[in-house]
N, C-alpha and C positions, 0 to 999 in steps of 0.2 A: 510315493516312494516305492512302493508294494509293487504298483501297475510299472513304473519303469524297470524295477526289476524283472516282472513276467517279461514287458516287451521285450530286453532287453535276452532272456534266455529263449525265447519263442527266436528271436533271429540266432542266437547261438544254435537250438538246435538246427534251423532250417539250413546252415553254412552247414555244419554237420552232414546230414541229409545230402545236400549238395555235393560234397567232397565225397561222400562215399559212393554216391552214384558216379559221378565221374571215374574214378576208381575201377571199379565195376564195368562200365563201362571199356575204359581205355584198357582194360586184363580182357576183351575181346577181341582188342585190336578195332576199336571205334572210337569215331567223335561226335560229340554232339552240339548242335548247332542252335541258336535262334535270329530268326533274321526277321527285323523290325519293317515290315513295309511301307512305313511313315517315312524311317527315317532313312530308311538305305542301312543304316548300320547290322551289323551282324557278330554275336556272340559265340567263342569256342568255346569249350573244354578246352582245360590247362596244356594236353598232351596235343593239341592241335599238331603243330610244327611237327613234334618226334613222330607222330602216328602217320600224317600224310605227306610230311614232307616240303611243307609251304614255307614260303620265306617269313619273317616277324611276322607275330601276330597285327602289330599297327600295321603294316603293310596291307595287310587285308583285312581292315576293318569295318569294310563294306562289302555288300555283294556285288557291288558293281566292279571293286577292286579281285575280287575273288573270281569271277565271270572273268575276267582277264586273262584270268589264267586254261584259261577251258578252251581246248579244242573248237576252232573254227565252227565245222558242222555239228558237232555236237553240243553247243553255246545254244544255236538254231535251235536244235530237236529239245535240247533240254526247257526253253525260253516257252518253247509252243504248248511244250508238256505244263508247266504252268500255268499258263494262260486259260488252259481248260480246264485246270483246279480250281480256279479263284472261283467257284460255284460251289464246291461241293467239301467239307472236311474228309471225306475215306483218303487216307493215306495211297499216296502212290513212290513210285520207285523210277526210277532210273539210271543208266549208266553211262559216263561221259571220259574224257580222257582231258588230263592237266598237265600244265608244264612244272615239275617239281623245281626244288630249290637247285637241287643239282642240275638240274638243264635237261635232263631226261623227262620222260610221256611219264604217267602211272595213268592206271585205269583207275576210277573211284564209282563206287556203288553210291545212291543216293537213297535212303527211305525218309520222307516226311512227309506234312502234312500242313495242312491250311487251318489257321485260326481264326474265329470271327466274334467280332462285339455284339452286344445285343441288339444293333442295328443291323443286322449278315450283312457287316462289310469284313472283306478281309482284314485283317491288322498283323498279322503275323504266322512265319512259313517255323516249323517246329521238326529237326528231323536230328539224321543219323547218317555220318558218311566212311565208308569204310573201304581199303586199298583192296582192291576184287585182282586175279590173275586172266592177262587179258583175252576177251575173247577170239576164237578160229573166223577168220574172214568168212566172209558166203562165197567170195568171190576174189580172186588176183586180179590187184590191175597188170594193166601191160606192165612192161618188164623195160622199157625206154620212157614211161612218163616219169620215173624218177617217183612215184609217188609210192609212199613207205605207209603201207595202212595202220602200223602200231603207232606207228609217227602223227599220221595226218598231215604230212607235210607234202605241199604241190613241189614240183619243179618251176615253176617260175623264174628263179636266177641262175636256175641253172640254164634255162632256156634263153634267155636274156646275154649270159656267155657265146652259148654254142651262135648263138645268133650273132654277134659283136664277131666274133669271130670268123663265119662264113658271109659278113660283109668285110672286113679287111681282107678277107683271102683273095675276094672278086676284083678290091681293088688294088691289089699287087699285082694277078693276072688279068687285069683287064676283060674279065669275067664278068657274069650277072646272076643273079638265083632270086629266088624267092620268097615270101611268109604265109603262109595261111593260115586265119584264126579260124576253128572249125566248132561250131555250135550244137550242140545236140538237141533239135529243134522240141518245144516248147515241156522243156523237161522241168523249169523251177514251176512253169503256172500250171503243172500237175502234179506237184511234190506234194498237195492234199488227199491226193486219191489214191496215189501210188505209194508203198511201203520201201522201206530204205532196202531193203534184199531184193524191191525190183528197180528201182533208180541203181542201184549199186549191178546188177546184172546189164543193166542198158549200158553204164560207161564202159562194163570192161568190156561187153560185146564189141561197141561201137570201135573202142581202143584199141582191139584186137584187128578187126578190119581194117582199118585204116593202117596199121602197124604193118599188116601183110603186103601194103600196096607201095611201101616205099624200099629207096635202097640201104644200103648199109652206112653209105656216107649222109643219109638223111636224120634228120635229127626229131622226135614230137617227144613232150611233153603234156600232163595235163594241168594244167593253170588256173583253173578256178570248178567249182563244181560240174557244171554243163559246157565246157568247154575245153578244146586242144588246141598247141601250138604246132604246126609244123615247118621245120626249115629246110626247105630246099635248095642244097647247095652245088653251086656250078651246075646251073638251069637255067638253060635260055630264055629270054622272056617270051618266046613264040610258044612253049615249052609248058610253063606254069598255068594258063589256062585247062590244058589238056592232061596233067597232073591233077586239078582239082575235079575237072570232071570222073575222073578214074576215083578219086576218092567219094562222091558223092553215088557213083554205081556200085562199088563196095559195101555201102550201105543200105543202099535203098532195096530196099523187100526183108531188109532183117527183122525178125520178131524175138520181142521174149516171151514165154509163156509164163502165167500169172494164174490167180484160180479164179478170175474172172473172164479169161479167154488169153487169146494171143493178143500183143501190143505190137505196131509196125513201127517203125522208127526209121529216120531221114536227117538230115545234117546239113546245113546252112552254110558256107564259105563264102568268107571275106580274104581277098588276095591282095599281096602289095608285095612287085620288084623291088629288086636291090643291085646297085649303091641308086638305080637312076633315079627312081622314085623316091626310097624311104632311104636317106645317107644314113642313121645310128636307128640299132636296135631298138630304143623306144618308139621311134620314127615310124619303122616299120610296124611294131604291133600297134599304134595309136590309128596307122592308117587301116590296116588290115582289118583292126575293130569295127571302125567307123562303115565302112563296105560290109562287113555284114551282117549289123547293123542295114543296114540297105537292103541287103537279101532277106531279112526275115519281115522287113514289111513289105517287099515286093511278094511275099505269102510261102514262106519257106522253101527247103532243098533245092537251091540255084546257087551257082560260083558268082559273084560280081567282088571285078578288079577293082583298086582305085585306080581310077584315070588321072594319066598326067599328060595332060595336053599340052600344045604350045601355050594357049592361056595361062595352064595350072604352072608352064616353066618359069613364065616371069612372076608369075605370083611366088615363086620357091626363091626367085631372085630378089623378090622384094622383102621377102620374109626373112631371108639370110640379111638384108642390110636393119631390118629391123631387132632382127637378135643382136647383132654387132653393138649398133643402138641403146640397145637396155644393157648389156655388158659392158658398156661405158658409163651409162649412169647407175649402172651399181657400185662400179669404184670411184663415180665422183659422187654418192649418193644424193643421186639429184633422182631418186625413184624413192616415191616417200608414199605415206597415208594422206587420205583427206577421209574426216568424220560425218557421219550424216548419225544423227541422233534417232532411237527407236524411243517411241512414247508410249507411258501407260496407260492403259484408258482409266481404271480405278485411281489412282492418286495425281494422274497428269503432269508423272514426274519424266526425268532421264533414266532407267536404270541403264544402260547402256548404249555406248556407242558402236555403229558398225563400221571397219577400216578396210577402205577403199582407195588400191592402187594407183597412183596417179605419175606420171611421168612429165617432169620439169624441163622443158627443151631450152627455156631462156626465161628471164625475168616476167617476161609477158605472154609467153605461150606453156599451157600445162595440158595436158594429154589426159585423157579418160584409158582404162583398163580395157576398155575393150576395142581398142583402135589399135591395142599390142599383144594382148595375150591369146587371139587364134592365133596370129602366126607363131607364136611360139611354140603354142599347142599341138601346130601342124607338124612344126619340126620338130616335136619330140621333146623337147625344153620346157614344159608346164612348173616340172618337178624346180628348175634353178630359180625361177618364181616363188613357188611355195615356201623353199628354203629361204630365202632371203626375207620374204614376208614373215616368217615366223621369229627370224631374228628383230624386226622389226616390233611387233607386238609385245615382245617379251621387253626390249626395254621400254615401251610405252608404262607396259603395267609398272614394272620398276621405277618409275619417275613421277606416276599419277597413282599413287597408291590408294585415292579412294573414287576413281574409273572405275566401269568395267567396260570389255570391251566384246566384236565380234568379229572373225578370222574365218574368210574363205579358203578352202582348198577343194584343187581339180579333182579329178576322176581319177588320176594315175597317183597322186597323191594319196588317196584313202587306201592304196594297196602298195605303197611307197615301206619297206621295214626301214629304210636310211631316214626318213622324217620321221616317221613312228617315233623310233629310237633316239634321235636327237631331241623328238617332245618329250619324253618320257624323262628321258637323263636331266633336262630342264627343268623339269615341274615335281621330279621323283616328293624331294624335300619341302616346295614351294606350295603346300595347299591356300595360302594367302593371295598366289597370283593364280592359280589354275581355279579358285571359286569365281573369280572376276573376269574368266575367260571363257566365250560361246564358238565352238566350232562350228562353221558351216559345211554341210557336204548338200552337193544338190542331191533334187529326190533321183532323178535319172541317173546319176553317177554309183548310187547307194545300192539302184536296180539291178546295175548287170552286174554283182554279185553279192546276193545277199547276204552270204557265209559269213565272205572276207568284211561286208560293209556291219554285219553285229557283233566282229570281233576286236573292228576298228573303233568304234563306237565304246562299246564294254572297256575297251584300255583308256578312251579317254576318261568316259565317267568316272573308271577306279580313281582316277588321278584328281578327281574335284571337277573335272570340266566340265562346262554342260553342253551338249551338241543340240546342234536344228538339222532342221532336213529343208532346206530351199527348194523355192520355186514347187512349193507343195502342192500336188493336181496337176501339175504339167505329164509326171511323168506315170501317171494311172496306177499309184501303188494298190493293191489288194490289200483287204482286211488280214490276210495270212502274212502278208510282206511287212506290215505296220507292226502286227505281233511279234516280230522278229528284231527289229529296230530299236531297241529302247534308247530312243531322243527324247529330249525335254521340250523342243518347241517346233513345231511347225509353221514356218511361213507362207503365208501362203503368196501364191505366182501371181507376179503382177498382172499380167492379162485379164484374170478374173477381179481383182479390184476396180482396174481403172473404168472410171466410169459404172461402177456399181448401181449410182441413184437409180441411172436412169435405164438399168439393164435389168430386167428381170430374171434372166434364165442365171445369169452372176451371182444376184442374189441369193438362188437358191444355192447355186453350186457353195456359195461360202458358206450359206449359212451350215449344208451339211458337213461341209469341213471341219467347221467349228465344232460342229457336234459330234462327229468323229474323235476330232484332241479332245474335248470335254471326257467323252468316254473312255481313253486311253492317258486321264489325268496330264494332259502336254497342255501349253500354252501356245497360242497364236498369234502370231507376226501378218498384219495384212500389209504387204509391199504394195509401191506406187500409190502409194494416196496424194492428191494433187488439187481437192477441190472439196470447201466447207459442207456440200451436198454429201460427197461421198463420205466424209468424216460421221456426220447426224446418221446416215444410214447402214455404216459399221458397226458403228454402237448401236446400233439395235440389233444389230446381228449376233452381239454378243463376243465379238473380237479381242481377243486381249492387250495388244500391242499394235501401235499404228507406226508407219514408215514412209516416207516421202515427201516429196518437194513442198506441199504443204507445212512441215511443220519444220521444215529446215534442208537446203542443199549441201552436197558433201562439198566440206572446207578442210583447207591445208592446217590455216591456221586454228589452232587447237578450241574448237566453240565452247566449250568447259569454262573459259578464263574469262570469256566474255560478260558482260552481264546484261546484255541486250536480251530479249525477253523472247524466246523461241516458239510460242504457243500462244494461239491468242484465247486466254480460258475462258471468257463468256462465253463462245459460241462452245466447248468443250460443255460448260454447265446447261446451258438450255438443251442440246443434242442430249444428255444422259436424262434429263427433264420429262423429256419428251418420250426415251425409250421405253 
């Protein structure tokens, strides 16, 4: 009785203790945090909400949900700033900007620090955040990207606008103009070397130039970290070529000075006319991308158009009867899922299914996804896909309550705020359907913008999702690019599975993949597996999750209900036998 009394006052005074530190504290105007690394979860002080201004505290009950709230590029810097704690407890600091409850920026100070168990693993981040007054630019952007530095907000729709709109203008006057995406060439794969006061000097330089070289009726924008949009309107199409060359002389010999010397700087352009080539402004920026894109592996600072050839016109012809097509079988909803199951290797169960597009033409003919969605893609239409797939999923999960499932989205999707937002408003209250829910983004999609692709990621995690990064290796992510990403699984690209046994150089490549997510605590997806050989020799490789025709083809009809036997587990037991 004695001992439960001690215990008993021992927790009264430590609540005590407690209360008056926070006290103390929040009479600073601070909060203080503990954020569990196991679990994701993360602990405030009572004055959270009043002090910095965040929505409920349930609401951000993770860091993943709280990262949500955090400024694109600074999500990045802050992420990376981590990453090179998890070694050492010296407390460090940093400063980021958040979206408050009220819808305005605040700047917030961070101080903490890294906790470790008697094994030095990390297990928990121990700090203090507190509302800072925000800091003096180094540098103004242009004054037409639209980009607000307290904000951190791109112009993207607003450029999206001006653009929708200097294509309808052409086609009422029978008119033509231009887009060009302009790259500031290889600025994210030296954002390790280079300090944000010289990245932040290169765009507004770059901005500036280019700003000088157009008219008043022209429109740019900046749209993502290392890139601009520009609209050229009522511009000949003989015309736009010779416009981008004017913009790539503009730049080329500019330096900034650095205290390691001068840095030269050049700029990549991707072109694409209008209405003839690109009819709707995604049209235009999806082609324009794609072209330069083109230019920066043709070895940077060069213009390349897309070409619309006679060829590429009937292909635009076949493409418009294809969109037509799937806009009929989305109001007869004859555009449905088919399941291909992913396998564990440790329990050689289902944890989930991946859903995969299929298009129903008649009783006896069903279409694969990729016989319709480049063309859609081409024209600009990725996004009316995505949306409708995501209405799709969400009643799956609502009707198979103990599924989970997996959901592709394109490249324009992961920087889509109309889907963001309609995921978001869906899952706000649903953590029961959004833990049963794996978004896929491919790695190359996630690439060309890193920013935008760990702020898109961080909103889903807040929400319970858990994201993959597909076709993993295809698209050569860096160790600096992975640090940035926080996904839960990586799949890896079928090209390096298939045929594993009997390929050595695949081997290794997977094997270091594995070892990679091993290292970065993710889980691995080996796609296209197709042959009992390549099964035995994944699992020696250590793979977490297997995928392909081997262990079941994507079906319409729901393979859950089934009870026909999907795996054949002897060869499963002898293959882990043997490993």
């Amino acid at each position: 009785m004695q001992l439960q009394d001690a215990e008993k006052g021992k927790e009264t005074k430590e609540r005590d203790e407690l209360g008056w530190l926070q006290t103390a504290v929040a009479a600073l105007g601070e909060v203080v945090f503990e954020w569990d690394l196991a679990t994701d979860v993360i602990h405030w002080s009572n004055l959270a909400p009043a002090i910095l201004n965040l929505p409920e505290l349930r609401l951000v009950a993770t860091r993943s949900a709280y990262n949500a709230l955090i400024n694109t590029d600074d999500l990045t810097r802050l992420q990376e700033t981590l990453a090179t704690r998890y070694t050492s407890s010296e407390p460090f600091e940093c400063e980021y900007r958040t979206h408050s409850a009220d819808g305005q920026m605040r700047w917030i100070r961070e101080r903490s620090a890294v906790e470790f168990n008697k094994a030095n693993e990390p297990v928990k981040v121990r700090g203090v955040l507190r509302p800072v007054v925000p800091p003096k630019p180094t540098v103004r952007a242009p004054a037409d990207t639209d980009y607000n530095e307290s904000a951190g907000q791109y112009g993207r729709a607003k450029l999206v606008d001006s653009l929708s709109e200097a294509i309808n203008r052409c086609r009422r006057d029978e008119g033509s103009g231009g887009y060009l995406a302009v790259g500031i060439d290889q600025l994210m794969d030296a954002g390790e070397e280079w300090s944000e006061p010289t990245i932040d000097a290169i765009i507004f330089t770059v901005g500036q130039r280019l700003e000088g070289c157009l008219r008043s009726t022209d429109a740019i924008r900046r749209v993502s970290r290392d890139r601009f949009g520009v609209v050229l309107t009522h511009c000949p199409e003989e015309d736009v070529p010779i416009v981008a060359e004017t913009l790539l002389q503009s730049v080329r010999g500019a330096t900034v000075e650095t205290a390691r010397g001068s840095i030269s700087i050049t700029v990549s352009i991707g072109g694409a006319v209008f209405p003839d080539v690109a009819q709707t402004a995604h049209d235009a920026i999806a082609k324009a991308d794609m072209a330069l894109g083109k230019a920066r592996r043709m070895g940077y600072n060069c213009y390349i158009p897309f070409h619309q050839a006679k060829m590429r016109r009937r292909s635009q012809r076949r493409n418009l009867a294809i969109l037509h097509e799937i806009q009929e079988a989305i109001q007869e909803k004859r555009l449905v899922f088919a399941f291909q199951p992913i396998m564990d290797c440790a329990t050689n169960e289902i944890p989930y299914y991946e859903c995969l597009l299929r298009l129903k033409r008649d009783a006896n003919t069903v279409v694969a996804a990729a016989a319709f969605v480049p063309a859609l893609e081409q024209l600009g239409y990725a996004r009316l896909i995505d949306h409708y797939a995501l209405g799709l999923v969400l009643e799956e999960l609502k009707e198979n309550s103990d599924i989970s499932f997996a959901l592709n989205v394109s490249s324009l999707t992961a920087t889509d705020p109309t889907w963001l937002s309609k995921f978001v408003m869906a899952l706000k209250n649903q953590s029961s359907l959004a833990k049963r829910l794996v978004v896929e983004i491919t790695e190359t999609a996630a690439l060309q913008d890193i920013a935008e692709s760990a702020r898109f990621v961080s909103t889903l995690r807040g929400l319970g999702c858990r994201v993959a990064l597909d076709d993993f290796g295809a698209g050569f992510t860096s160790f600096h690019h992975l640090k940035a990403l926080p996904v839960d699984i990586l799949k890896i690209d079928g090209s390096f599975v298939s045929g594993v046994a009997q390929n050595r150089e695949n081997r290794l490549l997977v094997r270091t993949l594995v070892d990679l997510a091993n290292g970065f605590h993710m889980n691995t997806v080996a796609e296209c597996v197709e042959t009992k050989e390549d099964v035995e020799m994944l699992l020696q490789q250590g793979v977490h999750h297997m995928q392909g025709y081997y262990f079941g083809r994507p079906e319409i009809e729901r393979p859950w209900l089934k009870r026909s036997k999907v795996v054949p587990i002897p060869i499963w037991r002898e293959a882990k036998n043997r490993a």
